[in-house]
N, CA, C and O atoms as a Tripos MOL2 file, in Angstrom:
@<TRIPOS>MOLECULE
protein
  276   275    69     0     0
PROTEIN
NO_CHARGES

@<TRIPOS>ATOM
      1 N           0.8480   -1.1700    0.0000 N.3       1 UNK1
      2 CA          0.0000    0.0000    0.0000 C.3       1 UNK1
      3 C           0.8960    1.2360    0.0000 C.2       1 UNK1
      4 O           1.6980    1.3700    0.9240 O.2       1 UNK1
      5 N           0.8040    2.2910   -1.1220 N.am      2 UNK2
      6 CA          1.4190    3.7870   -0.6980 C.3       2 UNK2
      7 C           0.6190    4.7700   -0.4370 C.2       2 UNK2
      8 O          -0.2970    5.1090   -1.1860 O.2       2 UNK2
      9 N           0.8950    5.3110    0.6470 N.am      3 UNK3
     10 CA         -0.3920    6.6970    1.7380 C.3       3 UNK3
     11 C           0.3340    7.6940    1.1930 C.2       3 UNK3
     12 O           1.5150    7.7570    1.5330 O.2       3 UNK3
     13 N          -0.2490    8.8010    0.1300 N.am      4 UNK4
     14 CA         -0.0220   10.1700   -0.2330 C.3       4 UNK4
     15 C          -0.3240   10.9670    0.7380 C.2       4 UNK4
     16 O          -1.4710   11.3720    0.5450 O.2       4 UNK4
     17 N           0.3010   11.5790    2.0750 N.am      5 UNK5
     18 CA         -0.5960   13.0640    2.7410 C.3       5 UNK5
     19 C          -0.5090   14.1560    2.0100 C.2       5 UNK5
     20 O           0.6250   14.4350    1.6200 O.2       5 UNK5
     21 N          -1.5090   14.9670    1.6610 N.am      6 UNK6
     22 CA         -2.1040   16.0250    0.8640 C.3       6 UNK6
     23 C          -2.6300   16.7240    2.0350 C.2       6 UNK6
     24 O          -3.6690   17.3250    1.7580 O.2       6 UNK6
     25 N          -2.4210   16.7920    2.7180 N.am      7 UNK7
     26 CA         -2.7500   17.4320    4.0740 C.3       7 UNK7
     27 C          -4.1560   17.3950    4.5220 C.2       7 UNK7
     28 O          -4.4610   16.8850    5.6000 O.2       7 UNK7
     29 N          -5.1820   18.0210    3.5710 N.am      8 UNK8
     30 CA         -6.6810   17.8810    4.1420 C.3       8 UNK8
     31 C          -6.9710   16.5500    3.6760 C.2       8 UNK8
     32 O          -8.1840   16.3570    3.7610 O.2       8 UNK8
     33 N          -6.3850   15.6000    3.2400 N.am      9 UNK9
     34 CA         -6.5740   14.5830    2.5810 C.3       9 UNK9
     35 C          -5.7100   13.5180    2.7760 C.2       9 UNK9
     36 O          -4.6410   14.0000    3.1500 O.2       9 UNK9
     37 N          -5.6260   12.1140    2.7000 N.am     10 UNK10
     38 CA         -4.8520   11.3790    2.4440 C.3      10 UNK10
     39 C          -5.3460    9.9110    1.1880 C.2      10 UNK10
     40 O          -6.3750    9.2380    1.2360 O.2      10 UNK10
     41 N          -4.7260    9.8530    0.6410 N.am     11 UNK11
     42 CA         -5.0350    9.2440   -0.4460 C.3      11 UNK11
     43 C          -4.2310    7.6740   -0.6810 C.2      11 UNK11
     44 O          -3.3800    7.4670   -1.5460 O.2      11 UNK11
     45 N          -4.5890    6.9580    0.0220 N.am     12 UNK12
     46 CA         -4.3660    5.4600   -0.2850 C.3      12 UNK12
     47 C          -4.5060    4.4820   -1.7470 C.2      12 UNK12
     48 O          -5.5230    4.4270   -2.4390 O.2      12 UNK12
     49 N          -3.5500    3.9330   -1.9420 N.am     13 UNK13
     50 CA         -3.5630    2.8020   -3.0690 C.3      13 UNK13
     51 C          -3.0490    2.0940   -2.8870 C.2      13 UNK13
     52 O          -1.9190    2.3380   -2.4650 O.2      13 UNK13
     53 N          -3.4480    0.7230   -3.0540 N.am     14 UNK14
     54 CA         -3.1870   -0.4230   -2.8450 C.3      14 UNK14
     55 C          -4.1420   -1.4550   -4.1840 C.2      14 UNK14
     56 O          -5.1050   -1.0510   -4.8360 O.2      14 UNK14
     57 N          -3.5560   -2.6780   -4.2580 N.am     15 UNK15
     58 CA         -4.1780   -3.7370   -4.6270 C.3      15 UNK15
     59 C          -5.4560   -4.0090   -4.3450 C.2      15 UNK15
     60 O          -5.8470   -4.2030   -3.1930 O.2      15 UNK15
     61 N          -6.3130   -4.0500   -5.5220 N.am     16 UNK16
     62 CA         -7.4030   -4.4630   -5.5440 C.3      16 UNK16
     63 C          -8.0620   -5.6610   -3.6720 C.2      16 UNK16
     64 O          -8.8700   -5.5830   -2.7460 O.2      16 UNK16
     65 N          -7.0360   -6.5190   -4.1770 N.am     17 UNK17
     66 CA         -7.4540   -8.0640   -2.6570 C.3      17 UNK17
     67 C          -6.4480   -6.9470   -1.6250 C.2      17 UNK17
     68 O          -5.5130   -7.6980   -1.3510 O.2      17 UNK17
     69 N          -6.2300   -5.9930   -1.1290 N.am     18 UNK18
     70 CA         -5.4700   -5.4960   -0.0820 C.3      18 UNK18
     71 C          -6.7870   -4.8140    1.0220 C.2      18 UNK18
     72 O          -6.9300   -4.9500    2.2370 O.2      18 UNK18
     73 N          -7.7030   -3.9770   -0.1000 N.am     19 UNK19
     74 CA         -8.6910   -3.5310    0.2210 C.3      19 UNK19
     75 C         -10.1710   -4.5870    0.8540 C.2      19 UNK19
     76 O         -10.9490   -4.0440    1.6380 O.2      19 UNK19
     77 N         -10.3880   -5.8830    0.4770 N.am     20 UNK20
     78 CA        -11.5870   -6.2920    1.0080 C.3      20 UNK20
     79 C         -10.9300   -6.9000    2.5510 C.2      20 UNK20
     80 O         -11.8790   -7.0780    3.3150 O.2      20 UNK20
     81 N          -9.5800   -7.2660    3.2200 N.am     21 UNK21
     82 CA         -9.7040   -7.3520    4.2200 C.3      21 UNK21
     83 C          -9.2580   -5.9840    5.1430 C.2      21 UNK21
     84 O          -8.8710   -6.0960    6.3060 O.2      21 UNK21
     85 N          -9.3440   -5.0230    4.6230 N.am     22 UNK22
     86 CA         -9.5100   -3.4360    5.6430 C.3      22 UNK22
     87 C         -11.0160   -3.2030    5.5160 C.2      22 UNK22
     88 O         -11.3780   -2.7490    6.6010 O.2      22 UNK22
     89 N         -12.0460   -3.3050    4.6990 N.am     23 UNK23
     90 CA        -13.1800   -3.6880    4.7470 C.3      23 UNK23
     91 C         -13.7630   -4.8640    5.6340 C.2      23 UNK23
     92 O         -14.4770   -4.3930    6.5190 O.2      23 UNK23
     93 N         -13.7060   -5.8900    5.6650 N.am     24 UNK24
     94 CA        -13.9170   -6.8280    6.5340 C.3      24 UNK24
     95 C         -13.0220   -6.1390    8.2210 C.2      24 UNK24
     96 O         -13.7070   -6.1210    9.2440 O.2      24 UNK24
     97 N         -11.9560   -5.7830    8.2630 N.am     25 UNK25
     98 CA        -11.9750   -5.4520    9.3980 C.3      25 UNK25
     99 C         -12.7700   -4.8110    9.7800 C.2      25 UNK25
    100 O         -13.4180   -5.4330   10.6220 O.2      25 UNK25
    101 N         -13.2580   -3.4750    9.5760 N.am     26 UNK26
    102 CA        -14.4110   -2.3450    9.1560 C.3      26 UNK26
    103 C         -15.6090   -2.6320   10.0040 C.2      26 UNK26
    104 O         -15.8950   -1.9810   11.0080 O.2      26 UNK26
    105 N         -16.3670   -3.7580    9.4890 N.am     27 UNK27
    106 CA        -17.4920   -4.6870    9.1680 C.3      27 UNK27
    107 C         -17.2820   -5.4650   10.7010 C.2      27 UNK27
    108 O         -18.2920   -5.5570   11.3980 O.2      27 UNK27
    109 N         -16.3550   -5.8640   11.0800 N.am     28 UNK28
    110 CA        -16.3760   -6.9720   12.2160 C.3      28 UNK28
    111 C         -16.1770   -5.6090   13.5050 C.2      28 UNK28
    112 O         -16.9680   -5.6220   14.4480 O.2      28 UNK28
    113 N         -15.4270   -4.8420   13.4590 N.am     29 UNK29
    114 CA        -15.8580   -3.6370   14.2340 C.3      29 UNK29
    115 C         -17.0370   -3.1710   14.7960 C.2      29 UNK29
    116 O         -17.4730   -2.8420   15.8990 O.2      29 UNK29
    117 N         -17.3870   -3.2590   13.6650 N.am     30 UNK30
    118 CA        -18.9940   -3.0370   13.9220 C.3      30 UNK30
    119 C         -19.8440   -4.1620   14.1210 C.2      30 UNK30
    120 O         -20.9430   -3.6560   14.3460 O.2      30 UNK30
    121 N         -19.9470   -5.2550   14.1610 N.am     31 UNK31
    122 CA        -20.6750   -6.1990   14.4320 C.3      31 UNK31
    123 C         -19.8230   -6.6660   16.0180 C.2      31 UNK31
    124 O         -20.3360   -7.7340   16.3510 O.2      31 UNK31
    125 N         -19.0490   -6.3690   16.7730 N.am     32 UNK32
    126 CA        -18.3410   -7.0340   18.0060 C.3      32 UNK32
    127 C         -17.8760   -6.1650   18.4210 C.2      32 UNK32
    128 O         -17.0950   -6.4440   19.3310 O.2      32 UNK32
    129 N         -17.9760   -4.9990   18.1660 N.am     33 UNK33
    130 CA        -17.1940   -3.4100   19.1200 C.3      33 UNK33
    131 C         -18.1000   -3.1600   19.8260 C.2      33 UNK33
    132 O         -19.2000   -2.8260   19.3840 O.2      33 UNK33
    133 N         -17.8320   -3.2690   21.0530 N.am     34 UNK34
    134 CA        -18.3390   -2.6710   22.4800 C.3      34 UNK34
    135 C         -19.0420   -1.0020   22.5660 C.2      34 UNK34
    136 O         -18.2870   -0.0770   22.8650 O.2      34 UNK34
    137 N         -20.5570   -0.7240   22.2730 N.am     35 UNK35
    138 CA        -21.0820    0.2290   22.0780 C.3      35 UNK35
    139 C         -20.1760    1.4880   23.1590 C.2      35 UNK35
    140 O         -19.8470    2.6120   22.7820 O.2      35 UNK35
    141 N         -19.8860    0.7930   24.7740 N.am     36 UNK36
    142 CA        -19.6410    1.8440   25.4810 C.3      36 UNK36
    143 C         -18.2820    2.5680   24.8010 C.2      36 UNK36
    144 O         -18.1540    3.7910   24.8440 O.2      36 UNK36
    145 N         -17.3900    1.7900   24.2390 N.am     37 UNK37
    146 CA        -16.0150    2.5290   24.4110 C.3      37 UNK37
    147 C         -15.7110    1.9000   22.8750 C.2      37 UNK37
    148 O         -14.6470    1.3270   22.6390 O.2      37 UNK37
    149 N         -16.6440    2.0510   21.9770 N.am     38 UNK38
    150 CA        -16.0580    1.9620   20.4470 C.3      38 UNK38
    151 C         -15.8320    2.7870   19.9660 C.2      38 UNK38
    152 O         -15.2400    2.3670   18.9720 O.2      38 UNK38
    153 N         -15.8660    4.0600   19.8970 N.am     39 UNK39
    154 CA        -15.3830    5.3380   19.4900 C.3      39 UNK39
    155 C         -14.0920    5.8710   20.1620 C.2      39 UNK39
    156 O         -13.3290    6.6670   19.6140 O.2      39 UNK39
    157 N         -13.9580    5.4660   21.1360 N.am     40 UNK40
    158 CA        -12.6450    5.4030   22.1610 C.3      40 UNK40
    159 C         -11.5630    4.6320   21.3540 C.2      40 UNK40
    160 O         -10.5320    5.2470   21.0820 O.2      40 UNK40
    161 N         -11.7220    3.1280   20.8760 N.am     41 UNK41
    162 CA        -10.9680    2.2970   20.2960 C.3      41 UNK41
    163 C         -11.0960    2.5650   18.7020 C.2      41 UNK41
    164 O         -10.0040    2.5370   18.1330 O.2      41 UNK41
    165 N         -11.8420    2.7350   18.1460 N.am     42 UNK42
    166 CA        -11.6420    2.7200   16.7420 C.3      42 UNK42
    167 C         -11.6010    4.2550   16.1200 C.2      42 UNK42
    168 O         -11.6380    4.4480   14.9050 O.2      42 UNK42
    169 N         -11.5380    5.0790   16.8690 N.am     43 UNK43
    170 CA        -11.4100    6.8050   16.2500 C.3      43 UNK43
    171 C         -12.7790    6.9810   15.3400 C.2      43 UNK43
    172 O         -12.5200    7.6930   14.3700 O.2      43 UNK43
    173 N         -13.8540    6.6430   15.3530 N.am     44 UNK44
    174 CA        -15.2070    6.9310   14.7840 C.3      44 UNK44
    175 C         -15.8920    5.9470   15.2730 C.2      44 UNK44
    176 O         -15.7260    4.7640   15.5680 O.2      44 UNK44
    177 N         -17.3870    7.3990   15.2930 N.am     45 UNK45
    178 CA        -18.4990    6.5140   15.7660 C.3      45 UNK45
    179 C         -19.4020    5.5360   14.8020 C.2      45 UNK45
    180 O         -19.6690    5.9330   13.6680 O.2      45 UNK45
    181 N         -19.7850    4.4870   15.1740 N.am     46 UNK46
    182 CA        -20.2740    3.5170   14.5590 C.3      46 UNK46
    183 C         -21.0620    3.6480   13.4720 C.2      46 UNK46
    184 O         -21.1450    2.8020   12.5810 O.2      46 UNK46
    185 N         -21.7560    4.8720   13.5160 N.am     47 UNK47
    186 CA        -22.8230    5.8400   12.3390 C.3      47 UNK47
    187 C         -21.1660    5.8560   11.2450 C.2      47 UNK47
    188 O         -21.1110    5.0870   10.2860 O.2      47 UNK47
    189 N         -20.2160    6.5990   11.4960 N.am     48 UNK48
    190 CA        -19.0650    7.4700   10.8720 C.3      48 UNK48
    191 C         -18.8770    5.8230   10.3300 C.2      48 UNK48
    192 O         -19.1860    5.4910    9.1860 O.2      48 UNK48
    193 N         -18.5530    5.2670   10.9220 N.am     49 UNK49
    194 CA        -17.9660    3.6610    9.6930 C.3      49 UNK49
    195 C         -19.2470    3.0800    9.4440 C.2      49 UNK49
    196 O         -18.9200    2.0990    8.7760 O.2      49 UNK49
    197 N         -20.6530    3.0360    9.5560 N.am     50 UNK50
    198 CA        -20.8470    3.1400    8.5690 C.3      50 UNK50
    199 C         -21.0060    3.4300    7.4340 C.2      50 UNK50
    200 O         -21.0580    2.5830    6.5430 O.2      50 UNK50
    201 N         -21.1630    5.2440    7.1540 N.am     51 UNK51
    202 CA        -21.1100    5.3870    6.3910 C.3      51 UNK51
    203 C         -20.2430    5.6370    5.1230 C.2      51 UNK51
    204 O         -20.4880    5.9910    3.9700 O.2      51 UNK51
    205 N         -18.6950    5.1710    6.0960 N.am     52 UNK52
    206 CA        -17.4050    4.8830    5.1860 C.3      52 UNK52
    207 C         -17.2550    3.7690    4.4650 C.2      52 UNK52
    208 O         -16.5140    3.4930    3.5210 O.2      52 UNK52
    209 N         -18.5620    2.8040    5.4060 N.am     53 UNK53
    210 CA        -18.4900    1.5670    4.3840 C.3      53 UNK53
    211 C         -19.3310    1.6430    3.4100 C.2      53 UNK53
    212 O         -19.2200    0.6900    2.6390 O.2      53 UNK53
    213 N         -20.2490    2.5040    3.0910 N.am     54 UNK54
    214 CA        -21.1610    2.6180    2.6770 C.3      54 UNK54
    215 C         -20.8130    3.6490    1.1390 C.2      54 UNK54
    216 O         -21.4990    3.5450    0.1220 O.2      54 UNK54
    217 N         -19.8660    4.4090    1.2470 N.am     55 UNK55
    218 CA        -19.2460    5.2140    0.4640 C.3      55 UNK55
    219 C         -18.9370    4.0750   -0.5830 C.2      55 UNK55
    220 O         -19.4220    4.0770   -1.7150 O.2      55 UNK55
    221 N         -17.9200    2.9160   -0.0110 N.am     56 UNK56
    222 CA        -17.3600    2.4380   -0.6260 C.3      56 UNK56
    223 C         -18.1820    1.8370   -1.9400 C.2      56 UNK56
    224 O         -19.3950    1.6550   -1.8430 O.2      56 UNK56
    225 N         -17.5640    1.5730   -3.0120 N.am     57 UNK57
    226 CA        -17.7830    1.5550   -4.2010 C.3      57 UNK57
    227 C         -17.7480   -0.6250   -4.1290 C.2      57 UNK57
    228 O         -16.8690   -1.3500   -3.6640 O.2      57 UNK57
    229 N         -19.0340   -0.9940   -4.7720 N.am     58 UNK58
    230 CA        -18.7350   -2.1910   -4.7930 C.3      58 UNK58
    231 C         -18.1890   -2.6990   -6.3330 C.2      58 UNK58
    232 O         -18.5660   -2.6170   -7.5020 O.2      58 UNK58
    233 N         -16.9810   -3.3120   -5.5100 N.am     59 UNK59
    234 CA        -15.6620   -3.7210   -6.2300 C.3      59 UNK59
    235 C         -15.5950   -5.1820   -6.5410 C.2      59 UNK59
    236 O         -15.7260   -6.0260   -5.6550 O.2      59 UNK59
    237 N         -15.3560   -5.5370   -8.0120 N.am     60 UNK60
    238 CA        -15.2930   -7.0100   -8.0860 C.3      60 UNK60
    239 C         -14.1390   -7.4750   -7.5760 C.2      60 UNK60
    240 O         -13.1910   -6.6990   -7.6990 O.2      60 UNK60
    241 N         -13.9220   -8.5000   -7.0420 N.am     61 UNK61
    242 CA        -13.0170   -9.5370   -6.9900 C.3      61 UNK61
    243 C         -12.8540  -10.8410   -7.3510 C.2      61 UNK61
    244 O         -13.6050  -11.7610   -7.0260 O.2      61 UNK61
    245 N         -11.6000  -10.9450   -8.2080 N.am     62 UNK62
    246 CA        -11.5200  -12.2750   -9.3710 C.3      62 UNK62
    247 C         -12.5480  -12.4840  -10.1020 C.2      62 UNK62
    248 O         -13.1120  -13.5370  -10.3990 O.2      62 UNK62
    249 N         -12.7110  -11.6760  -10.3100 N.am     63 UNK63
    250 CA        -14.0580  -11.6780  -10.8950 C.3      63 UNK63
    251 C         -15.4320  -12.1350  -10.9700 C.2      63 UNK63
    252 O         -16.1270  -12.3580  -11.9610 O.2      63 UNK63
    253 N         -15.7840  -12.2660   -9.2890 N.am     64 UNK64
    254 CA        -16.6220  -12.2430   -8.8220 C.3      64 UNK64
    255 C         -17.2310  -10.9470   -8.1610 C.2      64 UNK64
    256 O         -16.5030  -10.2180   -7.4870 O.2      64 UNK64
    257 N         -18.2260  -10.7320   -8.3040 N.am     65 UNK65
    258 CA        -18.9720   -9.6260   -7.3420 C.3      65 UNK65
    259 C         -19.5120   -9.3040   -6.2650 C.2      65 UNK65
    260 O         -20.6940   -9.6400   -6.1790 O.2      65 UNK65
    261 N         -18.9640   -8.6280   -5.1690 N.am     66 UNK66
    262 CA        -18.9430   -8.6070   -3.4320 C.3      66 UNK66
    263 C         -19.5960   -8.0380   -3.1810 C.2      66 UNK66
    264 O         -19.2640   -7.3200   -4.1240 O.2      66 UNK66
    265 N         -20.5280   -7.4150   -2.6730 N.am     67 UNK67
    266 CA        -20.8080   -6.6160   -1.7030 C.3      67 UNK67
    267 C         -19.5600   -6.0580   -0.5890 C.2      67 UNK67
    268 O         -18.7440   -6.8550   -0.1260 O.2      67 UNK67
    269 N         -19.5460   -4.6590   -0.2560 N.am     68 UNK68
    270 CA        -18.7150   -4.3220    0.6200 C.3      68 UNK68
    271 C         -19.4200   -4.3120    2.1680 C.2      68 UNK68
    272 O         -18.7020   -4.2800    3.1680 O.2      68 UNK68
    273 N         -20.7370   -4.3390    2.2480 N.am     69 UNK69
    274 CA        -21.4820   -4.1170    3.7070 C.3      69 UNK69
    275 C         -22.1390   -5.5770    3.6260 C.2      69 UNK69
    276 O         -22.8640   -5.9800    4.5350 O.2      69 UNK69
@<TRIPOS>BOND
     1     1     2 1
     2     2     3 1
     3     3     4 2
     4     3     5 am
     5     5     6 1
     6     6     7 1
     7     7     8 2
     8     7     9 am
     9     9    10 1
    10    10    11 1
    11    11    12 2
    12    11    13 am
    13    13    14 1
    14    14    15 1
    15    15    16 2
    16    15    17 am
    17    17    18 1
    18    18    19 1
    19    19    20 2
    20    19    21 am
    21    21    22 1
    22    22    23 1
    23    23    24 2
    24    23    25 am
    25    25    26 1
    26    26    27 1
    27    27    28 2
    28    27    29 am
    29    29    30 1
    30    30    31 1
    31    31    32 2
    32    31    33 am
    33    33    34 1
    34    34    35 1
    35    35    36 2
    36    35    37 am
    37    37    38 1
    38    38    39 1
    39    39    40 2
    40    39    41 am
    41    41    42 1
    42    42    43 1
    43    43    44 2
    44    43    45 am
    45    45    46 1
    46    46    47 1
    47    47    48 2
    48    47    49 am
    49    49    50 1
    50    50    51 1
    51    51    52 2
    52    51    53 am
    53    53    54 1
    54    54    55 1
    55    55    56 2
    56    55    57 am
    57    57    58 1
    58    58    59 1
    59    59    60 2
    60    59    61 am
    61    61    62 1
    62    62    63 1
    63    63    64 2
    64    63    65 am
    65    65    66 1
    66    66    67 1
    67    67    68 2
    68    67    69 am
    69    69    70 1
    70    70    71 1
    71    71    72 2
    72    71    73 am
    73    73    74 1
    74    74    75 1
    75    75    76 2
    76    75    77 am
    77    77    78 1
    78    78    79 1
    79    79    80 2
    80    79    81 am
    81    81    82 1
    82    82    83 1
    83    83    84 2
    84    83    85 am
    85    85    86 1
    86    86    87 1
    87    87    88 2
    88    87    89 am
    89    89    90 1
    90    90    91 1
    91    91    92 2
    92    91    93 am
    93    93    94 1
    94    94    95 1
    95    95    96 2
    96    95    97 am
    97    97    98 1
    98    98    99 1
    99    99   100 2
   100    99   101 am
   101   101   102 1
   102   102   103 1
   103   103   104 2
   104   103   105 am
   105   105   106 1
   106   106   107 1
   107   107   108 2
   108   107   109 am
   109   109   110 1
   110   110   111 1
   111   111   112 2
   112   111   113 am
   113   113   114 1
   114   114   115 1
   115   115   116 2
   116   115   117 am
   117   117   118 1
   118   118   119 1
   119   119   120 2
   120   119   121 am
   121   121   122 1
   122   122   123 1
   123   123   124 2
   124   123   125 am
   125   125   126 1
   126   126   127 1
   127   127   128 2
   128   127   129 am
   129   129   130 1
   130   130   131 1
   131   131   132 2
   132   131   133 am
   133   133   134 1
   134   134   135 1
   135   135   136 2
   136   135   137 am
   137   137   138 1
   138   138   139 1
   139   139   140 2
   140   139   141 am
   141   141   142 1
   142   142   143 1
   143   143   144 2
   144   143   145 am
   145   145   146 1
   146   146   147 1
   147   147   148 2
   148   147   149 am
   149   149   150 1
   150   150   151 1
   151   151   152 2
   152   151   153 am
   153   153   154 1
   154   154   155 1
   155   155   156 2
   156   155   157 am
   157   157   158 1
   158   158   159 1
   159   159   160 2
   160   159   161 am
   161   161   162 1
   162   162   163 1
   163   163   164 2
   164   163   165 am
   165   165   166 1
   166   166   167 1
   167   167   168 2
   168   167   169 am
   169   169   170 1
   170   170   171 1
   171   171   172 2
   172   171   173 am
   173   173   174 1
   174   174   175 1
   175   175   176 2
   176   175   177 am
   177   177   178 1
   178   178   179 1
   179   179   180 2
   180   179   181 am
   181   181   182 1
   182   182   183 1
   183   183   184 2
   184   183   185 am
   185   185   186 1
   186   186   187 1
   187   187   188 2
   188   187   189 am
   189   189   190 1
   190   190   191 1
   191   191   192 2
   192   191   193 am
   193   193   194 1
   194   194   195 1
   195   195   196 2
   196   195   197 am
   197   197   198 1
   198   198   199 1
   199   199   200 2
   200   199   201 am
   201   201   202 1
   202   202   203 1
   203   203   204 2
   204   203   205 am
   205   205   206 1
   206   206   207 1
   207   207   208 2
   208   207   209 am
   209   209   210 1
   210   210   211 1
   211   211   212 2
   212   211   213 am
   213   213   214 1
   214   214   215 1
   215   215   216 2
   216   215   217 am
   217   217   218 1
   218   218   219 1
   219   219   220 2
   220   219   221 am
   221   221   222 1
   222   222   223 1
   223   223   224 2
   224   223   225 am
   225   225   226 1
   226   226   227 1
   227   227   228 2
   228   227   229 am
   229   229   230 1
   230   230   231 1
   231   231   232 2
   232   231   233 am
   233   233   234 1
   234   234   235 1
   235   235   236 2
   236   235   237 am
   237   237   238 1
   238   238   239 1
   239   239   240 2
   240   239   241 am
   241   241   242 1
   242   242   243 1
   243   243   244 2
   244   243   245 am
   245   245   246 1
   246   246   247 1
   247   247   248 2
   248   247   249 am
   249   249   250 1
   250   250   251 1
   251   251   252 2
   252   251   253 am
   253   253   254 1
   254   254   255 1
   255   255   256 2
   256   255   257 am
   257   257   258 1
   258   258   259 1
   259   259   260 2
   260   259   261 am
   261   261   262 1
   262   262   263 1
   263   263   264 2
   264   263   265 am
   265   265   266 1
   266   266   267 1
   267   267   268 2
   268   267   269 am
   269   269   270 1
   270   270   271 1
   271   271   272 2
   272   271   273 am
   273   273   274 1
   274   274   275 1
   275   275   276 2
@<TRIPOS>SUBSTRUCTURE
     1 UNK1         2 RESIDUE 1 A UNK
     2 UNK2         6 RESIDUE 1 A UNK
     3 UNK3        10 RESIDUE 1 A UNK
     4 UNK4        14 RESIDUE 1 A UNK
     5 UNK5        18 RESIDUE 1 A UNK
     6 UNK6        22 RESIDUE 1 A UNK
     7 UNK7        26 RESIDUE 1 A UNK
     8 UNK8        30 RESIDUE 1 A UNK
     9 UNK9        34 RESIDUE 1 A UNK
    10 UNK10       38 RESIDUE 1 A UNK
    11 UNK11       42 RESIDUE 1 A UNK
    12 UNK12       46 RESIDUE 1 A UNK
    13 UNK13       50 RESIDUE 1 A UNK
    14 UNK14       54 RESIDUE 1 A UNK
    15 UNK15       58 RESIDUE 1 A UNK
    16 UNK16       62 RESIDUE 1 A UNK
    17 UNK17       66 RESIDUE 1 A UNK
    18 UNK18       70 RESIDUE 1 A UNK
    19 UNK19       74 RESIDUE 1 A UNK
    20 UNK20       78 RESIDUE 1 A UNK
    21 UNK21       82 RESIDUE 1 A UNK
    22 UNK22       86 RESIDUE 1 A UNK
    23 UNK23       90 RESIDUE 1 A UNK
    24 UNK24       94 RESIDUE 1 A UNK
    25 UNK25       98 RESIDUE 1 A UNK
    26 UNK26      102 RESIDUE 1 A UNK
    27 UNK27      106 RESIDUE 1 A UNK
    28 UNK28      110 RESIDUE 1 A UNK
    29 UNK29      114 RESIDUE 1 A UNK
    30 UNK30      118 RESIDUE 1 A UNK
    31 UNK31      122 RESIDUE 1 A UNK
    32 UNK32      126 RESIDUE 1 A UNK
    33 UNK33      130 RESIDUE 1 A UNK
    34 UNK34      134 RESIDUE 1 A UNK
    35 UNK35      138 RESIDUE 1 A UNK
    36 UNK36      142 RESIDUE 1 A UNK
    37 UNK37      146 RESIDUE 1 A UNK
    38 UNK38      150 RESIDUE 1 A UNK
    39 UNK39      154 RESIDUE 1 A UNK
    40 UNK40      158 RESIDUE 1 A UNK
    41 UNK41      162 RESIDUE 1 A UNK
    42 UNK42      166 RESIDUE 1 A UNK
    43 UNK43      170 RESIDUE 1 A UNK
    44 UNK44      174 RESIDUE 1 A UNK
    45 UNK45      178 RESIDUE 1 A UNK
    46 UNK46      182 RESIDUE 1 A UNK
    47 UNK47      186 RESIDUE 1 A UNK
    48 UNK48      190 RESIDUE 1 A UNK
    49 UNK49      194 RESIDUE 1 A UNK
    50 UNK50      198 RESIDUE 1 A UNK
    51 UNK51      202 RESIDUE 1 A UNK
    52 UNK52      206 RESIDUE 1 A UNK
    53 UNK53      210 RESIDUE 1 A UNK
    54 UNK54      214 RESIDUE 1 A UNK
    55 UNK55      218 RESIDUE 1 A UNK
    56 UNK56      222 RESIDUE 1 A UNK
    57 UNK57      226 RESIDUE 1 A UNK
    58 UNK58      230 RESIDUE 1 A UNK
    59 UNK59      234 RESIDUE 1 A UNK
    60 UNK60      238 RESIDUE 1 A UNK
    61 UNK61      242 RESIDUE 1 A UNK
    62 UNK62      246 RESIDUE 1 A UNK
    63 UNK63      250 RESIDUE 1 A UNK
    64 UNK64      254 RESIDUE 1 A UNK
    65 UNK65      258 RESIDUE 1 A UNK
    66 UNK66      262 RESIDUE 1 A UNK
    67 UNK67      266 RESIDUE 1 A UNK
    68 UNK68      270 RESIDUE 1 A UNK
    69 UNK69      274 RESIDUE 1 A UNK
């Protein structure tokens, strides 16, 4: 993976298969993160990843088709 900082921005690229398990981490966060102190541990609230997962663009892999949520 190479992280560009652009300062108001940071801009990640990586491999297509690099991206569905930072997604799946994402996803299991939210299904097993502890409501009291998940914003404490993961730097956004559970609304905020979702709707980062939700941004995300669904992406084939091997040419099959995933769902990202």
């Amino acid at each position: 993976m190479q992280v560009e900082d652009r300062g108001a921005q940071v801009v990640a690229t990586m491999p297509r298969q690099e991206l569905f398990p930072v997604v799946s981490l994402m996803s299991e966060a939210l299904e097993t993160g502890d409501e009291r102190d998940f914003e404490t541990r993961v730097g956004a609230s559970k609304d905020e990843v979702r709707a980062l997962l939700q941004s995300l663009p669904d992406l084939p892999l091997q040419g099959r088709h995933q769902g990202l949520t």
